[in-house]
C-alpha positions in Angstrom: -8.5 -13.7 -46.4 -7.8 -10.2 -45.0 -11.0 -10.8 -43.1 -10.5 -14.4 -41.8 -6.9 -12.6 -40.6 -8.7 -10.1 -38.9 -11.2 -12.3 -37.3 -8.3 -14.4 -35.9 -6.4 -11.1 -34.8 -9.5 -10.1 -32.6 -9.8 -13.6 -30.8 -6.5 -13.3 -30.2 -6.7 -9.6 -28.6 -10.0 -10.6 -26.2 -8.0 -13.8 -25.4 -4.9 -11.6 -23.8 -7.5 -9.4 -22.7 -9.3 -12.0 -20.9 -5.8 -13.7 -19.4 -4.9 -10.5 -18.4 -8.1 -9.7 -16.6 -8.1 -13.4 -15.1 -4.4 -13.2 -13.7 -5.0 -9.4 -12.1 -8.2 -11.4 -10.4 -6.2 -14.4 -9.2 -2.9 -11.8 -7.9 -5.6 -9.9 -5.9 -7.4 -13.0 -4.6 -3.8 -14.3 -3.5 -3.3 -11.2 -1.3 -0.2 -10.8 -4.0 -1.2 -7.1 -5.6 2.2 -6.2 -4.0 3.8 -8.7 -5.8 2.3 -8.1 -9.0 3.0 -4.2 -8.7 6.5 -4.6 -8.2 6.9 -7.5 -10.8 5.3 -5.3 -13.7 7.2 -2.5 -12.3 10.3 -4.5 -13.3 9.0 -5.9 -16.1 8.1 -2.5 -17.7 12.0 -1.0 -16.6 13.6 -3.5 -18.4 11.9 -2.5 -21.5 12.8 0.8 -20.9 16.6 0.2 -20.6 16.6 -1.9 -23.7 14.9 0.7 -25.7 17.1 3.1 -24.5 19.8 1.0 -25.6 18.8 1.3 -28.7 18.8 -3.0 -28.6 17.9 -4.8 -31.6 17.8 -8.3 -31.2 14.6 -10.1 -30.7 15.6 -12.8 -28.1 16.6 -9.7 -25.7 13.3 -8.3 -25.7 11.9 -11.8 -24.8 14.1 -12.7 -21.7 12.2 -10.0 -19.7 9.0 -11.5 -20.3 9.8 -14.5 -19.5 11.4 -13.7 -16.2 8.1 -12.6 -15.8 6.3 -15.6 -16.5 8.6 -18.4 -14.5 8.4 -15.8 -11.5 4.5 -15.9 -11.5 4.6 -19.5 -12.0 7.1 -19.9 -9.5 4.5 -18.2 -6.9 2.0 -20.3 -8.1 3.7 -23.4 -7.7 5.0 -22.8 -4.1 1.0 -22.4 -3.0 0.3 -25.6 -4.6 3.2 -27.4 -2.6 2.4 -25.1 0.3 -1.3 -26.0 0.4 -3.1 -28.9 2.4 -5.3 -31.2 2.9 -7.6 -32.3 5.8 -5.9 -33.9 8.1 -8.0 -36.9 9.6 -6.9 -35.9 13.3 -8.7 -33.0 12.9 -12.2 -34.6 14.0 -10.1 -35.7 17.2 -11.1 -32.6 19.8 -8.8 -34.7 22.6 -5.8 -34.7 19.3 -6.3 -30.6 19.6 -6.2 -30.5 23.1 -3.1 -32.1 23.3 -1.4 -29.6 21.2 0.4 -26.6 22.7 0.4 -23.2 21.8 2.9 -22.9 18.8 1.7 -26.2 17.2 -2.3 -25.4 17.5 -1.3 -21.9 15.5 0.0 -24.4 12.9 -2.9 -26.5 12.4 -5.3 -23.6 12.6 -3.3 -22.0 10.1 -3.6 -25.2 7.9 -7.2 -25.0 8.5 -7.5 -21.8 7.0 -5.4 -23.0 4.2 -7.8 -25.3 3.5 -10.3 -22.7 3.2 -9.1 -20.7 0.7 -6.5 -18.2 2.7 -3.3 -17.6 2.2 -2.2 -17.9 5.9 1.5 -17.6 7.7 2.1 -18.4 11.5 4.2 -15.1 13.0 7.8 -15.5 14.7 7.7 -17.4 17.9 8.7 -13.2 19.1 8.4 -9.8 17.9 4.8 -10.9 16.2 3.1 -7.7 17.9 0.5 -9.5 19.4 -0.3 -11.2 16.4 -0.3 -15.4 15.8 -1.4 -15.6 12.1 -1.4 -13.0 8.9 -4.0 -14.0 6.7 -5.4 -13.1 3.2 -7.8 -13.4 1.4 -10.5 -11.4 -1.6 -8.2 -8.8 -1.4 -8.7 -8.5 2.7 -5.9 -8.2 5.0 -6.6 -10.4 8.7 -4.9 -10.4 11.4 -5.7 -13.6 14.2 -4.9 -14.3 17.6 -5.2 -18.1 19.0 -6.2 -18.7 22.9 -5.6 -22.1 23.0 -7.3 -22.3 26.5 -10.0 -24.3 28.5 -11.5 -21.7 29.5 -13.5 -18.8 27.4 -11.7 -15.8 26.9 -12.3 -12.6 28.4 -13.3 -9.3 27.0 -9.5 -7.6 27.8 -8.2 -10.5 25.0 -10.8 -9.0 22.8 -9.8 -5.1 23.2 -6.4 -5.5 22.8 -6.7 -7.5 19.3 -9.3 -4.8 18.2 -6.6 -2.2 19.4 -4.5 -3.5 16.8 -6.4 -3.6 13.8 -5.4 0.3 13.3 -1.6 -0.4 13.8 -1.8 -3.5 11.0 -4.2 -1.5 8.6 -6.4 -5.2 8.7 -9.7 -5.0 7.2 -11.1 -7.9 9.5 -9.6 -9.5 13.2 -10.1 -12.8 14.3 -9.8 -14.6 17.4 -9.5 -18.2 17.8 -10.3 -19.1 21.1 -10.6 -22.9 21.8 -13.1 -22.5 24.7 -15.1 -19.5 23.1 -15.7 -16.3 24.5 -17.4 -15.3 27.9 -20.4 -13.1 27.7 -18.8 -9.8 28.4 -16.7 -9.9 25.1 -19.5 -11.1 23.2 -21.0 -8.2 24.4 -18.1 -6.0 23.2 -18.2 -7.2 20.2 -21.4 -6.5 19.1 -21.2 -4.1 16.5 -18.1 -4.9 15.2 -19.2 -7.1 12.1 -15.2 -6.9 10.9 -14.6 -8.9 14.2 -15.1 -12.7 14.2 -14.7 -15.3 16.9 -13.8 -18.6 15.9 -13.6 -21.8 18.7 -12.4 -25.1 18.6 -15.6 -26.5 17.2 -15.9 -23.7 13.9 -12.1 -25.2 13.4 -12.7 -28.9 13.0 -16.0 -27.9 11.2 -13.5 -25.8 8.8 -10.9 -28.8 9.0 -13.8 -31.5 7.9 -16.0 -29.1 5.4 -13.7 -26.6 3.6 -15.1 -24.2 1.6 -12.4 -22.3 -0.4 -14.6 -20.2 -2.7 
């Protein structure tokens, strides 16, 4: 018996293990370590003032924990509302055309969506050169969109590398409808943390998500 009990008491251990493990994974892949800090931080606080209190009931010592929990699921629940699905304009290029500059940055921040990032459009002002703040693995991007009918130049490019530093981003993107003239492709070269995406990569993205 005491070793069936014991048996039962391990599964149970690599179990929370595992959930733990699993949950850290899925935080991190959200871009939500921040969260997740700050949430166990208060978690682990509260204990501390109800030891401290010398608290005895059982029910006290649960409420904390499950503040916890609803939060977390909470989060999760808003990216399921929150998230997307492909809308069938997308394959219209003459639809995206049509868009203007504040609406493209919403339905290339769909897009992205779609593909597994947790993406936010910036303030109309005051975004610091920046249209969209994305996450995703753990990575910090930052995106600019040139919704224009002509390829950008290579001065759009420097100044959105310029800001990598002053966002601490791991990777830049541009989205430029028309592409990129050959001068900025040129510049970036050997930036591997730079990518260019155009009008055509965004209704590829739109049509054929891949999230993983």
């Amino acid at each position: 018996m005491a070793r069936k009990t014991g048996d039962i008491f391990t599964l149970f251990i690599v179990w929370g293990v595992t959930f733990i493990v699993n949950f850290i994974k899925g935080a991190y892949k959200r871009g939500r370590l921040l969260e997740l800090v700050v949430s166990f931080g208060a978690l682990t606080g509260a204990y501390y003032l109800l030891f401290t209190l010398g608290s005895t009931y059982t029910w006290v010592f649960a409420v904390p924990i499950s503040v916890f929990v609803l939060y977390w699921i909470y989060l999760f629940q808003v990216e399921k509302i929150t998230s997307v699905k492909a809308n069938p304009k997308w394959a219209d290029r003459n639809w995206w055309w049509k868009l203007d500059g504040w609406e493209f940055e919403e339905e290339a921040a769909k897009v992205f969506r779609l593909n597994g990032y947790k993406a936010e459009v910036t303030q109309k002002t005051s975004d610091g050169g920046i249209d969209i703040l994305m996450y995703k693995d753990g990575k910090k991007i930052i995106a600019q969109c040139k919704h224009y009918s002509s390829p950008v130049g290579v001065s759009v490019a420097r100044e959105l590398n310029g800001l990598k530093e002053d966002f601490k981003a791991d990777n830049l993107i541009l989205i430029a409808s028309s592409g990129v003239t050959k001068s900025c492709s040129d510049f970036l070269r050997n930036k591997p943390y730079f990518k260019i995406v155009d009008l055509e990569d965004i209704i590829r993205m739109g049509l054929r998500p891949h999230s993983s």
